[in-house]
N, C-alpha and C positions, 0 to 999 in steps of 0.2 A: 611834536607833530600834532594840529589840529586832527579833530575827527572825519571832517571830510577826506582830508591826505590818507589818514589809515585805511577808510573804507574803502578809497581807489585803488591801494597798491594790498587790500585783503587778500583775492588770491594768488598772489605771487607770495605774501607769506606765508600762507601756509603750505605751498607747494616747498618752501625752503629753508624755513627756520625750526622744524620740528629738529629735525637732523642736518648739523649746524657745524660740520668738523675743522669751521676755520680757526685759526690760533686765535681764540679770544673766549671771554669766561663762559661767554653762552654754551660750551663743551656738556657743562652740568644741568645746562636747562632742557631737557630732552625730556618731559613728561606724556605719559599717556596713561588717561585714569583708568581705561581699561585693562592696564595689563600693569599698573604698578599704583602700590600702596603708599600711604603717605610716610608708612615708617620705613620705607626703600626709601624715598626722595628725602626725607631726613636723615638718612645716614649718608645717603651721595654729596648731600648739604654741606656736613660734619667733616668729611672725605674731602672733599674741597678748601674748609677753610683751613685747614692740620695741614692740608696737602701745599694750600699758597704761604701759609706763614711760615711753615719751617723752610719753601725754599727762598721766602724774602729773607730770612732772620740770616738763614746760611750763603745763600747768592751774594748778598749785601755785602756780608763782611769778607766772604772768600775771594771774591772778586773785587770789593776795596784793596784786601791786604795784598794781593796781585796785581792792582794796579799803582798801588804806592811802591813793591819793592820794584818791577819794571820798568815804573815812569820816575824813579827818582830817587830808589838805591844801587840798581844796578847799572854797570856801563852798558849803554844803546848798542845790540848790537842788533843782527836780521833776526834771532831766534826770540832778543825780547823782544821787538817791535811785533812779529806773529804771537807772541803771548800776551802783550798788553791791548794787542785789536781785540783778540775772542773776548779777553775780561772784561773790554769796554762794552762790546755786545751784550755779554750776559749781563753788564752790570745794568743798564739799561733796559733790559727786559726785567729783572728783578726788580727797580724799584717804583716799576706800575704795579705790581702787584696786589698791591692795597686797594687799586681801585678794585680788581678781581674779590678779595678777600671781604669787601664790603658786600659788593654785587651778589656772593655768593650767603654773607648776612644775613640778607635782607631778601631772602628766596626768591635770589636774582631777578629784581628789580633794577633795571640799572637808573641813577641816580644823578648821574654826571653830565649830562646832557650829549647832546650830538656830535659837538666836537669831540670831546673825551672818547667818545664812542667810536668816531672814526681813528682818533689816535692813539687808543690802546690797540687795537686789532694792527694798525700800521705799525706799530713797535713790535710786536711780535713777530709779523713777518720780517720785518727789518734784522731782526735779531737771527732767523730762518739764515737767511740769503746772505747777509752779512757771515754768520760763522761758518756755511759750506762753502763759500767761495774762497775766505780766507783758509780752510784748512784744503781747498786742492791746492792753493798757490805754495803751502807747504808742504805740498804734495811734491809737486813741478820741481822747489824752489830743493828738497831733498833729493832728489833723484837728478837732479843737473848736478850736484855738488858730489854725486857720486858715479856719475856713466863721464863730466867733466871737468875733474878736480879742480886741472888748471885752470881753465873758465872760467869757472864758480867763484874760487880764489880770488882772481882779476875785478871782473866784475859785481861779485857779491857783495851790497856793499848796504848798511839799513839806510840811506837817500835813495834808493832805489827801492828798498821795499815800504818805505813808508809811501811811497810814491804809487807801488802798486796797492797797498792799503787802503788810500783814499778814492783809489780809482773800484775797488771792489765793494768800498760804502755808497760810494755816486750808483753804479748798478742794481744794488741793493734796493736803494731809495727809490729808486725808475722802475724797479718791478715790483717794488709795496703799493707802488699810486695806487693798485684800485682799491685798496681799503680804503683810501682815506673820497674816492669818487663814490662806491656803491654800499660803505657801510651807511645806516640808519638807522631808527629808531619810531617803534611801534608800540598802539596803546591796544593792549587790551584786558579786559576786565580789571580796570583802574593796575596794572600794571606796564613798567614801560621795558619793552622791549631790545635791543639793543644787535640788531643783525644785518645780514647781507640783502641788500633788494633792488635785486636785478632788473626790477621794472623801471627804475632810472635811468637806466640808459635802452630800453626798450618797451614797444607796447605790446607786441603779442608773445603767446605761452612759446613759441617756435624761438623766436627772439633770445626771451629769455633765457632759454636752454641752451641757446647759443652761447652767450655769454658767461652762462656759469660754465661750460666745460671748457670754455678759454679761459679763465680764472683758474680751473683745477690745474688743464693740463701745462700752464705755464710752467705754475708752481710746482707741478712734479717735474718735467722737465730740466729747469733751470735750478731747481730746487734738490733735485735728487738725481733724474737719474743721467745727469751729462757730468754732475761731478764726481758720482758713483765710478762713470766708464773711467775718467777721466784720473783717477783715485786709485782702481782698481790696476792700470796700465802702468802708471808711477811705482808704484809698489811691488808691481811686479818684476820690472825690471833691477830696481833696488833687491829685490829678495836675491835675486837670478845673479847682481854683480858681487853681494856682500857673502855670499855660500862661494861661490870662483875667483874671491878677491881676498877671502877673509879678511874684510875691512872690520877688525873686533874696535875700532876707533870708535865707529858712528853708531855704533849696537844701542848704547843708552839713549839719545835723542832719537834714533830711532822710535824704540819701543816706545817714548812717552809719545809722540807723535799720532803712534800706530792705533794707541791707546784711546786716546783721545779721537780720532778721527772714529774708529770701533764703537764709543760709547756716543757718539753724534747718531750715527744713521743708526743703534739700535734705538736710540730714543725719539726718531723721527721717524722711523719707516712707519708704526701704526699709523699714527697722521694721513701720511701719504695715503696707505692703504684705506683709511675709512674717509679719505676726501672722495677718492672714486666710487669708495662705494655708496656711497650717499647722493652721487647723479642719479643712482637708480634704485633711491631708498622707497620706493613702494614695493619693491622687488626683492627686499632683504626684510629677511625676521627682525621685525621690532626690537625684540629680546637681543641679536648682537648687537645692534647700533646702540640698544638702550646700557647693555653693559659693557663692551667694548670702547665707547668714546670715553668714560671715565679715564679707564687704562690706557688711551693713548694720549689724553690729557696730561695724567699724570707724569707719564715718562719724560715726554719733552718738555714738561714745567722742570724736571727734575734733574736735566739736563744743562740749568744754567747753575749752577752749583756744584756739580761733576769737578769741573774740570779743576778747579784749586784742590779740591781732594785729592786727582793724580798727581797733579804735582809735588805734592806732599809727600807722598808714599812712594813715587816712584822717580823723583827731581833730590838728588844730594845736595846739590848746589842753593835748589829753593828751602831746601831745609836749613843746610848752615847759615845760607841769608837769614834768613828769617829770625835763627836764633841769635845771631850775633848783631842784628839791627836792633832787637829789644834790649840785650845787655847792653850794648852800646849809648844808649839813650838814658838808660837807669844810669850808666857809667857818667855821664856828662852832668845830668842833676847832681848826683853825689859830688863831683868834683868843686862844683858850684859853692858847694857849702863846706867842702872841707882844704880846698885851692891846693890840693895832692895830687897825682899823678902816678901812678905805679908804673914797672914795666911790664905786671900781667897787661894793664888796661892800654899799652902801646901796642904792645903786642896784638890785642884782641881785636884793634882798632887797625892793624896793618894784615891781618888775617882776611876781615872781610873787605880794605879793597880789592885785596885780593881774587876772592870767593864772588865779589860782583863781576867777577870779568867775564864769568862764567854761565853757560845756563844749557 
């Protein structure tokens, strides 16, 4: 952005880029000389870059190794097609994170230019909308298979939910647009800025403030809390038939579910919550927005990485896949070079097609 651009749209940034709780690295750029030290902003720095690399290093791989046993060890069914969309999500959101991991280098200076700029921020939310949407349809899609077995049975079929899959990344995309319409980039004091400026699609301050509270309230909304209700009603039901049914069947897909959906909105509500509060950040203490958005930063950064650890811990099935996909692979090198064949390794090999039918 030329200097004239910055100087037209200066006070719309400063009215909005101090305190900045959109999903994107700006989270840590929150300075105020008055009330913070250079050795607080270098350790928020430090905080930052520990905090994006261990969840690229872990994101990456946790959600590759769940996207390869889904997409192409195990048989397709509805439960791995809802497991291999979240891990495509989160895989997605982890591997912009380098761009974050530089940004926050280089005492967040963003460096990437305006595209990037707009496309990190649109990944992120994409990654938002995309994994709440997909975990009420798992919501819906558990609780019809238990209030209507038969039904469920019938019809449940993964052509159908790959179907509703694509249909919950198209709406996804359609409520990321304004990142990629009102994000921008600003120069000052030889650094470049990288935020939301509202003054693009408006000239006056009334305007503006229009448009960021329809920016917020979308995103809580559609974001939280229609899939919360929506979430909350499924589940309840499901509680209500599995205690009066003793369905002890569905108790494991159950709880990883539950799990997983539990470990979403804890790590998205602060978000939510200091989106709001930041329409009326001249009205809130410095000091929580200043310490507070780290920590909600950090939790839903940390939340693309989650969810291959539940399954681990809490998935039998992802666990013997797992194990017996690596054996199986050592198994077939070895055989290569020695043209043997055991009945353990027939065996090991008729186990996990077994163990993939499963999840």
């Amino acid at each position: 952005m030329d200097g004239d651009s910055g100087n037209h749209n200066g006070s719309n940034y400063d009215d909005y880029s101090e305190y900045e709780p959109d999903p994107a690295p700006e989270f840590f750029n929150i300075t105020d000389h008055a009330t913070s030290t250079p050795s607080n902003e270098h350790l928020m720095k430090i905080i930052a870059i520990l905090l994006y690399t261990t969840t690229f290093v872990l994101g990456v791989c946790g959600n590759g190794l769940v996207i390869w046993m889904t997409g192409f060890k195990m048989k397709r069914t509805v439960n791995t097609t809802w497991f291999l969309s979240l891990a495509i999500a989160d895989f997605i959101f982890c591997v912009f994170l380098p761009f974050s991991i530089v940004h926050a280098a280089y005492d967040f200076h963003w460096h990437f230019g305006l595209v990037m700029c707009k496309m990190n921020s649109f990944i992120m939310c994409l990654n938002m909308f995309a994994s709440v949407f997909i975990l009420t349809i798992i919501s819906i899609d558990r609780c019809l298979s238990v209030v209507l077995p038969v039904w469920s049975q019938n019809n449940r079929t993964a052509r159908r939910a790959g179907g509703l899959v694509v249909t919950a990344w198209l709406a996804s995309a359609l409520l990321s647009t304004p990142s990629l319409v009102l994000r921008d980039i600003h120069v000052e004091n030889e650094k470049i800025i990288c935020f939301n400026n509202y003054n693009l699609t408006a000239d006056t301050s009334q305007a503006v403030n229009k448009y960021h509270k329809a920016v917020v309230f979308t995103r809580f909304f559609f974001g939280f809390l229609l899939p919360v209700i929506v979430i909350v009603i499924c589940y309840s039901i499901i509680v209500r038939n599995l205690k009066k049914n003793r369905l002890a069947k569905s108790s494991k897909p159950f709880k990883i579910i539950a799990s997983i959906i539990i470990t979403f909105f804890i790590c998205w509500v602060p978000y939510h919550v200091f989106n709001i509060l930041e329409l009326n950040h001249r009205e809130i203490p410095h000091s929580a927005l200043h310490h507070g958005i780290p920590i909600a930063t950090g939790l839903l950064t940390a939340n693309s990485f989650l969810n291959p650890v539940l399954y681990v811990f809490m998935g039998k099935d992802f666990k013997k896949t797992f194990k017996l996909s690596v054996l199986s692979r050592l198994e077939n090198a070895l055989c290569e070079d020695t043209r043997t064949t055991s009945k353990h390794n027939s065996g090991m090999r008729s186990e996990l097609e077994r163990s993939s039918t499963a999840i």
